[in-house]
ZAMARGU-4260 file (C-alpha; in steps of 0.2 Angstrom, whole numbers, plus 5000, padded with zeros to 4 digits):
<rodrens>
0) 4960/5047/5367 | 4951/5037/5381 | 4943/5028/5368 | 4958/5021/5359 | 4965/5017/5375
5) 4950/5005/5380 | 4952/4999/5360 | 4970/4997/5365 | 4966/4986/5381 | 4954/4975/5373
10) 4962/4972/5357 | 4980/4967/5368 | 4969/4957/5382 | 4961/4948/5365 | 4976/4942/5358
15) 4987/4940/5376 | 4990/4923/5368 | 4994/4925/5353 | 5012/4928/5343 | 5015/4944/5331
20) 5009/4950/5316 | 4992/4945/5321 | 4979/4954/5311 | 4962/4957/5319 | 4944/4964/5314
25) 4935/4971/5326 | 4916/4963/5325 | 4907/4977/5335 | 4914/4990/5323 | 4911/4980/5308
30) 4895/4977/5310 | 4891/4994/5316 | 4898/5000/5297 | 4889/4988/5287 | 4874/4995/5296
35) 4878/5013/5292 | 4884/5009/5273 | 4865/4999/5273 | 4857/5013/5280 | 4865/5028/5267
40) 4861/5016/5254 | 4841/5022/5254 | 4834/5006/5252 | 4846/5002/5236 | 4854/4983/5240
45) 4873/4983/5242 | 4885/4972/5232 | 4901/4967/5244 | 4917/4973/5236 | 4924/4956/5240
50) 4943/4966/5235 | 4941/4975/5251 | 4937/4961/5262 | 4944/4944/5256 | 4937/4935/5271
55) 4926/4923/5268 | 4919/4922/5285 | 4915/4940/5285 | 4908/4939/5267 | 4896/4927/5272
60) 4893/4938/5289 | 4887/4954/5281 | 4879/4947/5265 | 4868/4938/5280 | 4862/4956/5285
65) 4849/4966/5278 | 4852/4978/5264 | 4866/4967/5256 | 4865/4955/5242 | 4879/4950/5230
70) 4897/4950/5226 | 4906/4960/5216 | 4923/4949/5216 | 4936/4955/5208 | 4944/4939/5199
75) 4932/4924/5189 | 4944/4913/5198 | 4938/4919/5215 | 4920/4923/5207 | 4921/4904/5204
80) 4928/4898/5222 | 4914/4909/5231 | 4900/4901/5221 | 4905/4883/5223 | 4910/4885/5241
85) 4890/4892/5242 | 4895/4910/5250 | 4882/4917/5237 | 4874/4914/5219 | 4874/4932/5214
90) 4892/4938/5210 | 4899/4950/5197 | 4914/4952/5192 | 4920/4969/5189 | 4935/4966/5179
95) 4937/4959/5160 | 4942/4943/5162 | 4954/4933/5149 | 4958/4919/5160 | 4955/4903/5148
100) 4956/4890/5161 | 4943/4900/5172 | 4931/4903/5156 | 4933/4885/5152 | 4926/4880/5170
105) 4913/4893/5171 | 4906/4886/5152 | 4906/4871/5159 | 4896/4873/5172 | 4878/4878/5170
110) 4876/4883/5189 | 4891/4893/5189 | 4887/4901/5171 | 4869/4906/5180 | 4877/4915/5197
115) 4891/4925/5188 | 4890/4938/5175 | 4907/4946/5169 | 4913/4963/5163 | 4916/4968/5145
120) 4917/4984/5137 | 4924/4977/5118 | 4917/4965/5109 | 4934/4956/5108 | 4931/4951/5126
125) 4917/4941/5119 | 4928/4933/5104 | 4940/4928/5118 | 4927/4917/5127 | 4920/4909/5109
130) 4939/4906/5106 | 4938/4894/5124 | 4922/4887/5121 | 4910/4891/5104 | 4892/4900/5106
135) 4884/4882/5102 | 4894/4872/5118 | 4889/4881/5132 | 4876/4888/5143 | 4874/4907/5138
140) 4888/4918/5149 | 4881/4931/5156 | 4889/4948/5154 | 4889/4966/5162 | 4894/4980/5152
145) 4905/4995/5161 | 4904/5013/5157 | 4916/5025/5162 | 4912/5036/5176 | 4926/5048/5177
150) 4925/5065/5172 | 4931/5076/5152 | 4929/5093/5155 | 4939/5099/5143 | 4948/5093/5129
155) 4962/5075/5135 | 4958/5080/5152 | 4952/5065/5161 | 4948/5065/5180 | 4946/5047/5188
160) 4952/5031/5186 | 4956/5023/5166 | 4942/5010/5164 | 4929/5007/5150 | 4933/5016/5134
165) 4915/5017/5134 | 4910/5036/5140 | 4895/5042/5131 | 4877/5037/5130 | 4880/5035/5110
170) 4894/5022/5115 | 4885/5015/5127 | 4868/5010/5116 | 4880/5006/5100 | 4889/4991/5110
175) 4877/4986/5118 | 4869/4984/5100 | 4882/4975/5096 | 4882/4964/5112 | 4863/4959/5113
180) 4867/4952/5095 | 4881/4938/5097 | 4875/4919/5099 | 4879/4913/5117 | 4880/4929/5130
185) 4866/4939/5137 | 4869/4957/5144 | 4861/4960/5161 | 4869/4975/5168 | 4879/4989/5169
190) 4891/4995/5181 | 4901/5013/5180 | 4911/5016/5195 | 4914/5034/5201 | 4932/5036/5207
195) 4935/5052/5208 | 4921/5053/5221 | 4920/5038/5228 | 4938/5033/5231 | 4946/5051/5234
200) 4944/5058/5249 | 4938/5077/5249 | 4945/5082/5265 | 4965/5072/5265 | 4972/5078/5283
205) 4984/5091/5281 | 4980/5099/5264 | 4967/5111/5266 | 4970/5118/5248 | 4971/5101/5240
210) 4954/5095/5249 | 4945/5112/5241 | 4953/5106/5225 | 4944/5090/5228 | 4926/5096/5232
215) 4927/5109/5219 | 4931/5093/5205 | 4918/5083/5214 | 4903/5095/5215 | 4905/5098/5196
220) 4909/5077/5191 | 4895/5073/5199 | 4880/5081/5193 | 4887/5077/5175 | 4888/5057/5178
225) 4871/5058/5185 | 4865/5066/5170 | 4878/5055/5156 | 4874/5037/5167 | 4855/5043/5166
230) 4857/5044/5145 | 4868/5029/5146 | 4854/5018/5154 | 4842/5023/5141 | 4853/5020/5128
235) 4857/5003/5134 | 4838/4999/5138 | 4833/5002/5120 | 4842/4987/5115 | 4840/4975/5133
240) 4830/4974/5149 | 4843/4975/5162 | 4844/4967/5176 | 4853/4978/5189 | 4864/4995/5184
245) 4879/4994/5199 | 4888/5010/5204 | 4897/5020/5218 | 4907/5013/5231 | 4911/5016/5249
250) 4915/5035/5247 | 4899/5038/5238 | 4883/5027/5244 | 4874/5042/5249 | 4876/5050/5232
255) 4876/5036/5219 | 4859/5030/5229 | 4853/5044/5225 | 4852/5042/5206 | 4838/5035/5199
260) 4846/5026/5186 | 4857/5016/5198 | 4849/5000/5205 | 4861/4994/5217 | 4876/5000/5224
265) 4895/4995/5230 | 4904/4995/5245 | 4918/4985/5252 | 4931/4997/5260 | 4917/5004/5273
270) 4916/4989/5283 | 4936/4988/5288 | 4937/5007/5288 | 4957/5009/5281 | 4966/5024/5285
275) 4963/5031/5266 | 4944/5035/5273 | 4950/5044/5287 | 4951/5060/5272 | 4931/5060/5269
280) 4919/5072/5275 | 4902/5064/5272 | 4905/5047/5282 | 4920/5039/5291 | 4920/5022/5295
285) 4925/5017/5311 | 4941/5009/5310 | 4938/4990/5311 | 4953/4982/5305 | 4970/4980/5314
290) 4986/4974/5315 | 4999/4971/5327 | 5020/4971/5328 | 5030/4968/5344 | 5044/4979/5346
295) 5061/4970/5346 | 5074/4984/5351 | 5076/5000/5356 | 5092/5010/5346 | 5089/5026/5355
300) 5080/5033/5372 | 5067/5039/5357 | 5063/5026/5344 | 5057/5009/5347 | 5058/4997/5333
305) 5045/4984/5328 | 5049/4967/5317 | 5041/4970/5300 | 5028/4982/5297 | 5032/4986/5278
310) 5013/4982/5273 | 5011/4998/5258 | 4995/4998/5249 | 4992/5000/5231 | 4992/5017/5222
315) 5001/5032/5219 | 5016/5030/5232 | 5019/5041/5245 | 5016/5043/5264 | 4996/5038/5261
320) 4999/5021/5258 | 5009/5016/5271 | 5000/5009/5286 | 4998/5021/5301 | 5005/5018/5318
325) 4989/5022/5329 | 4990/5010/5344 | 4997/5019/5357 | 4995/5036/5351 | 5007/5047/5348
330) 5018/5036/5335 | 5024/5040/5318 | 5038/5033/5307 | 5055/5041/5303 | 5056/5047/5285
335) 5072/5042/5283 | 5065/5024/5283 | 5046/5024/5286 | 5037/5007/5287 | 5052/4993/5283
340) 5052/4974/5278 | 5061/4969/5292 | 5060/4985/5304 | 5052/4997/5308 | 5058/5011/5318
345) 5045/5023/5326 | 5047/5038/5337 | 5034/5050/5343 | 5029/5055/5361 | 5023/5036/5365
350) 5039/5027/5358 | 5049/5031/5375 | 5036/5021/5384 | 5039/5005/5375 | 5050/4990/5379
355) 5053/4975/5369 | 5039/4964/5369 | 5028/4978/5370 | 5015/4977/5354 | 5009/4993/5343
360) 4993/4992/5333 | 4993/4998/5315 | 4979/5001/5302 | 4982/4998/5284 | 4979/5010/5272
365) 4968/5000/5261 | 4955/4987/5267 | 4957/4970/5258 | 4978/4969/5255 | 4980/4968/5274
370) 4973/4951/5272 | 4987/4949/5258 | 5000/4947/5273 | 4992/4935/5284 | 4984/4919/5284
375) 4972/4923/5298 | 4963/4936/5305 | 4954/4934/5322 | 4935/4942/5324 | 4937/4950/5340
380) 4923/4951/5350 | 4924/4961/5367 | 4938/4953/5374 | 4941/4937/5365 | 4947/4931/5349
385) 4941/4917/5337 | 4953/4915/5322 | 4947/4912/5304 | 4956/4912/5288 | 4959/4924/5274
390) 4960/4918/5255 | 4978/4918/5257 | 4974/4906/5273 | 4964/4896/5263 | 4977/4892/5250
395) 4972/4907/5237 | 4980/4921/5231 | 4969/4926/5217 | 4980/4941/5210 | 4995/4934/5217
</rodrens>
């Protein structure tokens, strides 16, 4: 509790100057994650998640640290905007792409064809971009072929995310057949991201039984993905030398580094630490990124209302992905209207202290969509505050 207390001083002594929302990203704990995810990485280079950043600054500031090499973006658009504005020359995009316009610029451009490889698992993907440009026109585009991660224990029943329809080794070799054969690409990696490991927490606050549930799924998914990507790789490598098979994320560097058959690993989530990590066991982030609402009336003894606040991340809905009250302690929402568009009123022991004026500091549940809500964050570093912009400050608003 003495802890967030200081955080509390110094985040409100930071930003004295400045009007609400203001988001912030603490530098002192930011740096002290990437230094942790490097560190449970074993050696393995980590790709940024650029989805769970979308900073720029703070792109360039951690791919400047050792251990951490690439992008994995999330759009070609944005895959394009960090290469030409030199943030790297390594970027993967981990999403098929079938934005013509985009595809046209990166066949244009035999700098931008060389950085960036995007993700296919259907050969269709491919007669997309020969439909924008022909084999014979362009530099050759490099591509990364994904495999599903998730878990088929039995039967239909499939635990983790719906990505690739590509799940077994057979799969696996028989496109990559098909995709070391077509005139004007060339296959360089694979990527196979675990969700149901590394985005689900094992240990979710509250539900002990659920969180038993979790390990039990996870202890078993595991050890058949390590056997399964192992297969895939060498079903792949029969056909292409690859250069880099990408797994994992925040919730699993430990675990995904320690497969032999991945080369690098993912992380994004882990240097903001969002409220969704808080439900891990293995690792927790220290929460780095923050924002702030002024209260703005006081409709009973016990509530005080702050302007805004509605912020809800992507997912299932439900209470996890709203954002958490967490400075002062001792806040939490009222169900009957939980974190608003234009007010949020909160009660708790702490919301009898607060007068109008007074600021609460929230985390957001995922890491990246904060930056979706403001323009600017501002790097704190002990007690002062340097702004810098987000995409959306910088005019872009790549899923938007």
């Amino acid at each position: 509790m003495a802890e967030r207390t200081a955080l509390q001083n110094r985040l409100d002594r930071a930003t004295s100057g400045l009007e609400t929302p203001v988001a912030v990203v603490d530098l002192a704990a930011f740096d002290a994650n990437a230094a942790a995810l490097s560190a449970r990485s074993a050696g393995k280079p980590i790709r940024v998640a650029s989805k769970s950043v979308r900073v720029r600054a703070l792109l360039e500031r951690v791919l400047a640290r050792p251990g951490w090499s690439g992008v994995l973006a999330y759009t070609l658009p944005e895959a394009i905007w960090l290469v030409r504005n030199g943030v790297t020359d390594d970027v993967l995009v981990a999403y098929p792409c079938v934005d013509r316009t985009a595809i046209a610029e990166l066949a244009a451009d035999p700098q931008l064809a060389a950085a960036i490889a995007i993700m296919v698992d259907d050969p269709a993907h491919l007669d997309l971009v020969d439909a924008v440009v022909a084999p014979d026109r362009r530099p050759e585009v490099r591509i990364c072929m994904e495999l599903d991660a998730a878990w088929r224990p039995a039967g239909p029943l499939h635990l983790g995310v719906r990505r690739s329809p590509v799940h077994s080794a057979a799969q696996a070799g028989a496109l990559a057949a098909r995709l070391v054969k077509r005139q004007g690409f060339q296959l360089v990696g694979m990527m196979s991201y675990e969700a149901q490991i590394a985005g689900l927490g094992d240990a979710p606050p509250g539900q002990a039984l659920l969180g038993r549930g979790i390990r039990m799924m996870q202890s078993r998914s595991m050890p058949e993905l390590l056997r399964r990507r192992m297969a895939a790789v060498r079903a792949v490598r029969e056909h292409v030398d690859l250069e880099f098979v990408n797994g994992g994320g925040t919730g699993s560097v430990a675990a995904t580094a320690a497969d032999p058959a991945v080369t690098e690993i993912a992380a994004g989530s882990g240097l903001l630490g969002p409220t969704l990590f808080d439900g891990y066991r293995s690792w927790r982030p220290t929460p780095a990124a923050f924002f702030a609402l002024s209260v703005v009336r006081r409709p009973s003894p016990k509530i005080a209302t702050v302007l805004g606040g509605g912020w809800i991340a992507s997912g299932p809905t439900g209470p996890s992905r709203q954002p958490t009250p967490w400075l002062p302690a001792g806040l939490s929402f009222r169900g009957e209207e939980g974190a608003g568009e234009v007010q949020t009123p909160l009660t708790g022991a702490a919301a009898g202290n607060l007068r109008p004026g007074d600021r609460v500091w929230f985390r957001h549940a995922k890491a990246g969509e904060l930056c979706e809500h403001v323009n600017e964050v501002h790097l704190v570093d002990g007690d002062t505050a340097a702004p810098t912009p987000t995409y959306r400050g910088e005019g872009y608003a790549f899923l938007g």
